[in-house]
N, C-alpha and C positions, 0 to 999 in steps of 0.2 A: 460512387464514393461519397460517405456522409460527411458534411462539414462538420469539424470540432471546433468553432470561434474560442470556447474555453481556452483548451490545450494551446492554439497556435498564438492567443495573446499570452500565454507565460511561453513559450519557447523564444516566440520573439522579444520579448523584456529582455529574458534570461539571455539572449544573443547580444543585445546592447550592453551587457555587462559585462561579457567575459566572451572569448573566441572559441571556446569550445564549449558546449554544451553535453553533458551524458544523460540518455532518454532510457532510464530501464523499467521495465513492468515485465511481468510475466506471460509468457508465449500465448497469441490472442489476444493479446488487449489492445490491437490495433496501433504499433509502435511504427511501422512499415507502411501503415497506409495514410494516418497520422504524418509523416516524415513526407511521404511523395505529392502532401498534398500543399505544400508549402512551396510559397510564391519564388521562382529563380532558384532552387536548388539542383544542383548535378547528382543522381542516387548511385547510390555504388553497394553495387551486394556483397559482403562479404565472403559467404556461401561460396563463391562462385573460383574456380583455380584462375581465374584470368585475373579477375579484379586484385587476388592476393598475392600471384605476382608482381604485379604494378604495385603493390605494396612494402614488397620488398626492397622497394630502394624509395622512403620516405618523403627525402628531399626532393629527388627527383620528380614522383610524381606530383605533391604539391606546388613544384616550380612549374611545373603543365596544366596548369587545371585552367580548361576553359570558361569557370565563372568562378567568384570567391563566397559561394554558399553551398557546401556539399554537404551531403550525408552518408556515413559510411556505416551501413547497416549489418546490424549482428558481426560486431565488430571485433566477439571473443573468438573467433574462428582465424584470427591473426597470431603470426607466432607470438608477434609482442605487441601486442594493442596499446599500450599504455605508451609505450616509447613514441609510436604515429603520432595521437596526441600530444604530446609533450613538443616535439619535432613542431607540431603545427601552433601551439599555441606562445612559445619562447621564438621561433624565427619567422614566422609567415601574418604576421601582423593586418595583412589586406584578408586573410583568409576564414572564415566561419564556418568549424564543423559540428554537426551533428550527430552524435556517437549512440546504436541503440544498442543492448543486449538484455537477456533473460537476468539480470544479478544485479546487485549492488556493488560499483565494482570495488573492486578489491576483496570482494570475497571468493576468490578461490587467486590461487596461485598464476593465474593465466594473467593477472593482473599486476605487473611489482611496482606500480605506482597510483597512490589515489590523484595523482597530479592536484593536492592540496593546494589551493589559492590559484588556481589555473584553470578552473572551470566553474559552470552553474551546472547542478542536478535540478532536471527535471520528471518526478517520480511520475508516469503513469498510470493513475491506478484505473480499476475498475469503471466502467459505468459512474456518471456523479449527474446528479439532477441537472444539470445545465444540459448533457449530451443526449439524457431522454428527451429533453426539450427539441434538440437539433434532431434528433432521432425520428421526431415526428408523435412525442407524447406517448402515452399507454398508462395503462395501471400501474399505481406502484405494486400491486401484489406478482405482475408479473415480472418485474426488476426482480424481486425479492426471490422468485421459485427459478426464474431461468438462469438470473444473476446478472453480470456486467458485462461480461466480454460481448461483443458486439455480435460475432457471428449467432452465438446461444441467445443471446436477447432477439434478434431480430429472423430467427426460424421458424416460418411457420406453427412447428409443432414442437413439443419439449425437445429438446433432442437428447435423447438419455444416452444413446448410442455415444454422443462426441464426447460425455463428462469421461467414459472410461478411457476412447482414443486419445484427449488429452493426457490422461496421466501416463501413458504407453509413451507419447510423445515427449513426455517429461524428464521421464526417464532414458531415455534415449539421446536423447537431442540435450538438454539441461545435462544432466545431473552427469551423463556419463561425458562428454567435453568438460564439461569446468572440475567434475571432483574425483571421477571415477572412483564412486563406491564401488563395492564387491554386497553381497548378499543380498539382488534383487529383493527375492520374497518380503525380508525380514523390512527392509526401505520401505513397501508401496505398505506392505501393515499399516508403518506407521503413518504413512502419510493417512489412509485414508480413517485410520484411527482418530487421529487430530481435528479433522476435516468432522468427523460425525460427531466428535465431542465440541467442536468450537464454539469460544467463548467459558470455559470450564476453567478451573483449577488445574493446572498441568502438573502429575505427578509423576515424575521421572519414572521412579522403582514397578510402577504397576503398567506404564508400557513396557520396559524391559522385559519384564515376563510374559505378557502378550505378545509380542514381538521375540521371542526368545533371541534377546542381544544382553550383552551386560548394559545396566546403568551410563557408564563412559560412552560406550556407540551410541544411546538416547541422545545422550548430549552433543555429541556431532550430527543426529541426524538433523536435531534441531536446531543447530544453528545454522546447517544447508539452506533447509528451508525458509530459513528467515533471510539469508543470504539469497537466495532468490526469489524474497517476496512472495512466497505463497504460505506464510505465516506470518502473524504477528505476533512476536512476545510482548504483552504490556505487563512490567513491573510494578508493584506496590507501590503507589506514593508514601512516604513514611520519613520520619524524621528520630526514627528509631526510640519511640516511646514503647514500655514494656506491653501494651495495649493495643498494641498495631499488629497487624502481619507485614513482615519485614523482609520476605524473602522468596514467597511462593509468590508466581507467576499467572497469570493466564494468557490462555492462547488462542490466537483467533485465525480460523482460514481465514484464506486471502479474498473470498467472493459467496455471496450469499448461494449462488447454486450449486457450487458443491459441497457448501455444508448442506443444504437441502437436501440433495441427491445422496449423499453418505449417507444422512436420515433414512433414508426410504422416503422420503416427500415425493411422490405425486403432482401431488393437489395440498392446498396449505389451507389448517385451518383456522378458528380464533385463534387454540393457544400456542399455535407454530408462529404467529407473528410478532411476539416480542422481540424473541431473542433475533428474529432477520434483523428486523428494525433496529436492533443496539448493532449488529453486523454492520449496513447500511450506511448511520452516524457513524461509525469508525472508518466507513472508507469516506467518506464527504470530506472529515475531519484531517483526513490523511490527503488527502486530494488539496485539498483550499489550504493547510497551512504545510504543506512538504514539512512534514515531520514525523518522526518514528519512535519517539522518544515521549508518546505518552501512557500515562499513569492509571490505574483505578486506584481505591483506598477499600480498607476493608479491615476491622479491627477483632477482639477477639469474643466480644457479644454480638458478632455476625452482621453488625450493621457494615453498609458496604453500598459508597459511590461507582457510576459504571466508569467515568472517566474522569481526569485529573489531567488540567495543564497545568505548567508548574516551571515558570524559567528562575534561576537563579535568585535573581533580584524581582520580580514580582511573587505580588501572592497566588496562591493556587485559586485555577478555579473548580469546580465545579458541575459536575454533567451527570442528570440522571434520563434518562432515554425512556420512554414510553409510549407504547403505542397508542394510547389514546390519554391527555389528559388528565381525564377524572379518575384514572390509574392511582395517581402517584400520592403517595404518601409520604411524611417529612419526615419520617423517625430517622432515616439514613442520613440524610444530609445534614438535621438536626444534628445527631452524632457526630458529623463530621464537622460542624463549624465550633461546638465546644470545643476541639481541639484548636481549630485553624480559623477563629473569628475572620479575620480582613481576607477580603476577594470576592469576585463577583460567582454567582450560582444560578445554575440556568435548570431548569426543566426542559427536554425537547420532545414535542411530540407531533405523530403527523395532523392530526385533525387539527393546529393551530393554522391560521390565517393571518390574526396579527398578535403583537407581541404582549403582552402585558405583567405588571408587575404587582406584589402581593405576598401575602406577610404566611407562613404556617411554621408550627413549631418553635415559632420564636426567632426563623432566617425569613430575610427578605430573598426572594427568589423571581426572577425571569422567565416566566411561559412563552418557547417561542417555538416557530416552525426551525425548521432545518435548515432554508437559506438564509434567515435571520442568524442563527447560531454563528454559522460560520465565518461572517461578513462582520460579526461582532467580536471575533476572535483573531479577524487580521485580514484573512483570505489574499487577495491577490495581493495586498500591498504590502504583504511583508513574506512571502509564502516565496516565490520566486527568486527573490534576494539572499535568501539567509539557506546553507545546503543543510539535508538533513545530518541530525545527531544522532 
């Protein structure tokens, strides 16, 4: 069992703040082994006909519980999951639970309450630089080709075999519990459609036809998916100037190896390592500040930042992703501060060590590595506290 120090100091924050906890990521990403490896907890399988017996009388079993830190794993296999929690965080005040599943809950029906102000989320994502650390280090190029889930990162050999067993497994176990779709075939299309285009322009109309579905099933499939994390929609940052894009979306699989593996990736070469690398920052980004709710910009003379934070009352920042450096050129963020002068603008790339600042285009901007990025952006101390948007 590898140590996650990351992970177990935000579950444990997240536990001093709130009595229930919900732990979701997407099947494999080590949410179960993560959960059993925490100090004084009773595990309880959901899965299992005994455990969800004893679950059927809520009170009961939380007035029995041999210690007051449990976790009650894959916990959308309960008729009413959401009422357990709810039961345990309004009456059982001594009690600490730990809730995982494949979804964000409340997105499918198995869910009828987000128990709003009654819990901390905790997202886990992917592989994040701290757990290759705990991991025992490696190349990033092989983070980037095998991806994050733990099993495929630490396999001997690629293991190409498990990328398709997973999506069998997804469909099965995910998609047909929480939402039971109808039309296999036309589903896994799109999933792996997504998956090989990720980080693209998402154009509704032209998977429809690919997928022979109408338009409307595109949009439920896609918001499945995002419903359980194995896509990202990031929306246009915009403040609806005639000059902007305002509406169209991109989309990013959930994990750098199976957008490689939908490629046809192998082996990775130069120009296969960009777009990982902007993959990569978006799960760090997603990891360090639990949030779903960021942005790119992109106007209508095609200049175009990769990422945009952007809270209400702050100014936007800023994030252009590079794999090396002496990449980067200012004409896009140039474009983008004539619009939105005030906030900070970072260049990330992996060949930085330390941070430095410095003027092109006429924006002052921030070269930093990726633990910098993120630790500049909030990371643990505001990441844990505030649930995703």
């Amino acid at each position: 069992m590898w140590p996650r120090p990351y992970w177990t100091e935000k579950l444990e924050r997240a536990w001093a703040e709130r009595r229930v906890v919900w732990l979701p990521g997407v099947r494999r990403v080590g949410k179960t082994t993560l959960a059993r490896s925490l100090p004084d907890v009773e595990y309880f399988d959901c899965e299992l006909p005994r455990v969800r017996r004893l679950l059927d009388d809520p009170e009961g079993f939380l007035g029995s519980l041999g210690r007051r830190r449990i976790v009650l794993d894959e916990i959308h296999r309960l008729a009413d999951a959401s009422e357990v929690l709810k039961i345990a965080a309004d009456h059982y005040p001594d009690v600490r639970v730990l809730a995982t599943g494949s979804s964000v809950l409340g997105a499918s029906a198995r869910f009828r309450d987000t128990l709003a102000g009654r819990k901390r989320e905790v997202w886990l994502t992917p592989m994040t630089l701290a757990d290759q650390v705990a991991f025992g280090g490696g190349p990033l190029a092989r983070r980037l080709l095998r991806g994050g889930l733990p099993p495929f990162y630490l396999a001997p050999e690629l293991p190409e075999a498990d990328f398709q067993e997973w999506m069998d497994a997804y469909w099965a176990r995910d998609i047909q519990e929480l939402f039971r779709l109808e039309r296999r075939q036309s589903f896994q299309r799109f999933v792996e459609l997504v998956l090989a285009r990720s980080g693209g322009m998402f154009e509704a109309t032209r998977f429809a036809r690919e997928c022979e579905v109408s338009r409307t099933t595109i949009g439920n499939y896609l918001a499945v998916l995002e419903g359980t994390l194995v896509a990202h929609v990031i929306r246009p940052f915009t403040t609806r100037r005639a000059t902007e894009i305002v509406a169209a979306p991109k989309v990013y699989g959930f994990d750098t190896g199976f957008a490689a593996y939908h490629r046809g990736w192998s082996e990775l070469r130069r120009e296969d390592l960009g777009v990982l690398w902007e993959h990569y920052v978006l799960n760090e980004l997603q990891a360090g500040l639990q949030r779903r709710d960021l942005r790119y910009w992109r106007d209508k003379q095609g200049h175009e930042v990769d990422f945009v934070v952007a809270d209400r009352a702050g100014a936007p920042v800023a994030i252009e992703c590079k794999w090396s450096a002496r990449e980067f050129e200012a004409d896009n963020v140039a474009a983008f501060r004539r619009r939105y002068p005030r906030g900070a603008t970072y260049v990330v790339a992996q060949d930085v060590d330390r941070r430095s600042t410095r003027t092109a285009g006429g924006v002052t901007l921030t070269v930093v590595g990726l633990p910098d990025l993120v630790r500049a952006l909030g990371d643990d101390r505001r990441g844990a506290r505030a649930e995703p948007r």
